[in-house]
C-alpha positions, -999 to 999 in steps of 0.1 A, spaced: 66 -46 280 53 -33 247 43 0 262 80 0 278 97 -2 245 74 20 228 80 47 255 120 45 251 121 45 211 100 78 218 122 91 246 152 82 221 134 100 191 130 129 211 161 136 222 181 136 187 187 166 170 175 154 137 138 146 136 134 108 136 99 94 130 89 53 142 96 26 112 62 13 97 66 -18 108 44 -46 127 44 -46 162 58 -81 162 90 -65 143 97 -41 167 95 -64 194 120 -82 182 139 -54 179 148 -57 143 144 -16 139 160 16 138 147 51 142 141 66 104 160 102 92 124 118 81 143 136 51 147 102 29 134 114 -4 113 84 -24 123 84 -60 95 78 -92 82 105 -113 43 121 -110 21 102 -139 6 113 -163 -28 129 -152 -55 93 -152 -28 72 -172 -34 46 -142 -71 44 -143 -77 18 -117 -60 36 -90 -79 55 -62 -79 74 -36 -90 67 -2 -104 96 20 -117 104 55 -137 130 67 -127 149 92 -153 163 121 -153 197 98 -165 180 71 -135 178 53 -119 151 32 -76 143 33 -61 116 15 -57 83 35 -49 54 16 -45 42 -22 -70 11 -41 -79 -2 -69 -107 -6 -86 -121 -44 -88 -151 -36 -102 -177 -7 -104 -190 -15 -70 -157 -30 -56 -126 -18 -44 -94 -38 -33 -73 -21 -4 -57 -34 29 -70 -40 60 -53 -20 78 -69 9 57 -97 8 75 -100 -15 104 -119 2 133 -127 29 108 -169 39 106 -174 34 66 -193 60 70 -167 89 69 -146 75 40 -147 84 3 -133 61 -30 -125 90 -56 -117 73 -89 -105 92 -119 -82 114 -96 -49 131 -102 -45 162 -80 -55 164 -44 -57 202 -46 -72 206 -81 -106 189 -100 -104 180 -133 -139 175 -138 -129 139 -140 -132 128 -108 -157 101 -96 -169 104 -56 -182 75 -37 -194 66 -5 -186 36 11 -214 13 23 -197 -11 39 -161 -30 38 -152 -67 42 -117 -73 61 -98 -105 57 -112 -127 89 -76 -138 96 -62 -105 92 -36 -99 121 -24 -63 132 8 -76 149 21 -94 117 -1 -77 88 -11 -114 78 -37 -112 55 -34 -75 54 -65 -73 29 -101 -58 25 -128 -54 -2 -149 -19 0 -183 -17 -14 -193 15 -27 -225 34 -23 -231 37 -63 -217 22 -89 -185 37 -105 -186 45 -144 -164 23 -162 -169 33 -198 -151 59 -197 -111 62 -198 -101 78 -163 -117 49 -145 -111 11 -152 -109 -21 -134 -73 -36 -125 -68 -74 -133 -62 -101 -111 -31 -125 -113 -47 -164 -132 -54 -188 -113 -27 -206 -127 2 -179 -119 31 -190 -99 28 -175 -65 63 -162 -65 73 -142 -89 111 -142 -100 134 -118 -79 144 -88 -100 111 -89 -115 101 -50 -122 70 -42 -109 50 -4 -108 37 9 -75 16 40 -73 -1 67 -51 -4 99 -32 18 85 1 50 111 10 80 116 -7 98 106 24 96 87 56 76 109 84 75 138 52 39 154 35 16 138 11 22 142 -28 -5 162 -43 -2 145 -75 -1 108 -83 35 93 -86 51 59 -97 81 43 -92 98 11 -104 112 -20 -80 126 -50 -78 113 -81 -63 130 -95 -37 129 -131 -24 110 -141 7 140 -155 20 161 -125 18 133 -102 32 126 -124 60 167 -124 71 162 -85 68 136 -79 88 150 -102 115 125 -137 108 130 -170 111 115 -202 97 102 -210 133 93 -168 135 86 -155 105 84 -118 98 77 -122 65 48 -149 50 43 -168 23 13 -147 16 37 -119 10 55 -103 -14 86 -78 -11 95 -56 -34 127 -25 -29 162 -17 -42 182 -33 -13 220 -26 -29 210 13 -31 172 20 -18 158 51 -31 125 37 -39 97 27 -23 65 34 -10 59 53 16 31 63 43 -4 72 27 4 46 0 -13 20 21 -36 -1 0 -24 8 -31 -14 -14 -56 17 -34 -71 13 -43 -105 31 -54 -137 27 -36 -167 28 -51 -203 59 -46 -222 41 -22 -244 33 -1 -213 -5 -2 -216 -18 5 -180 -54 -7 -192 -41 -41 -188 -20 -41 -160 -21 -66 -133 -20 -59 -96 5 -85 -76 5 -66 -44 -11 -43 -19 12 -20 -4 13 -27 35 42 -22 57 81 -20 56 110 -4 76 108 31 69 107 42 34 133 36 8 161 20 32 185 -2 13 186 -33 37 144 -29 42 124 -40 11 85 -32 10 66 -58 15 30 -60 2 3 -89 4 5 -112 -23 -30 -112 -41 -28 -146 -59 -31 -159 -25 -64 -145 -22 -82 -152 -52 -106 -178 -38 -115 -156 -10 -119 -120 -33 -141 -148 -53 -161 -154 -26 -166 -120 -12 -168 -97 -39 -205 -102 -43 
């Protein structure tokens, strides 16, 4: 049945005049049929940053068979041998093609600041689910440590221990990376940020067609989106990348990372908040893998 419906939201895609591209969205979502096909021409909004002004970002790469490297997913850096990312990033992926570059701004252009890694090996969350996104975490081990002394590459915080797991809706919270400017659209060569809300489980849930018996949205889970006006969000190629909170003085060398970007309805669709994994509900087992 799964390969039925996939077929027909193709056949469908295919024959409007506008070019549609599928929602990012669990299987289990789409099978209930809580979807629509996305206009590829929804512009994200947020602003490029300035150049290593988040310095615990990074960029995930894959090599291609050429020998090649294209940006695949966002990161952050944990530590100088540790890097916090989805699962999704790279299940079923050999760690031996990826990179972690740290200190990186522009795709196209080096600054000389830039920090390449290799990838030794990566730990996926055991209970990590590809219909549903549960537990849509990893920790990747690099091949050499990462310098941290110098500005263009620092370690994000974690949430306390003590932290509420929810935190309020309305809440602003940052979300970076290379993903597209639109839903289906081409990767940004230069590192962007925008601004958005939280939104409450329950209300994400009802949007993306849950219920308490059938939940599409978990407690381990957070959701974050404009839903009066959309406009912002991330998009594909953000994957992995973080959700933090900023202090009210601004200074990203003390941010802390809430979320981990990993699916939603489209991009930027009013009635479809992001929705990221929750990292305080992971601190034990970071804890007890990072090492």
């Amino acid at each position: 049945m799964k390969f039925i419906v996939l077929a027909a939201l193709f056949a469908c895609a295919m024959a409007m005049p506008q070019r549609m591209v599928m929602p990012r969205l669990p299987a289990s979502v789409i099978m209930k049929g809580k979807y629509q096909l996305i206009p590829s021409n929804r512009i994200v909004g947020g602003t490029v940053v300035e150049p290593n002004s988040l310095p615990f970002q990074i960029s995930l790469q894959r090599r291609s068979a050429l020998g090649s490297y294209s940006q695949s997913c966002g990161g952050s850096i944990l530590d100088a041998n540790v890097i916090i990312d989805a699962a999704h990033c790279v299940r079923g992926v050999d760690a031996t093609i990826l990179r972690v570059v740290a200190g990186e701004h522009s795709l196209r252009t080096d600054s000389g600041l830039e920090q390449n890694r290799g990838v030794a090996s990566f730990k996926i969350h055991e209970d990590y689910r590809p219909l549903t996104f549960e537990n849509d975490i990893s920790l990747l081990f690099l091949d050499a440590p990462l310098d941290l002394s110098v500005p263009s590459a620092q370690a994000i915080f974690l949430p306390p221990p003590t932290e509420e797991f929810d935190p309020a809706s309305g809440l602003m919270l940052t979300v970076s990376g290379w993903g597209t400017t639109s839903s289906g659209g081409i990767i940004s060569d230069e590192l962007r940020r925008v601004e958005v809300p939280v939104v409450s489980d329950a209300d994400c849930n009802a949007a993306y067609g849950g219920t308490a018996d059938a939940p599409a949205v978990f407690p381990s889970m957070i959701c974050a989106g404009d839903t009066s006006n959309g406009g912002i969000d991330s998009c594909q190629g953000d994957s992995g990348g973080p959700l933090f909170v900023l202090p009210l003085d601004g200074n990203a060398a003390e941010a802390r990372q809430v979320g981990i970007v990993s699916w939603g309805q489209g991009c930027a669709l009013a009635a479809y908040p992001g929705v990221y994994t929750q990292v305080s509900y992971f601190l034990d087992w970071i804890a007890t893998n990072r090492v």
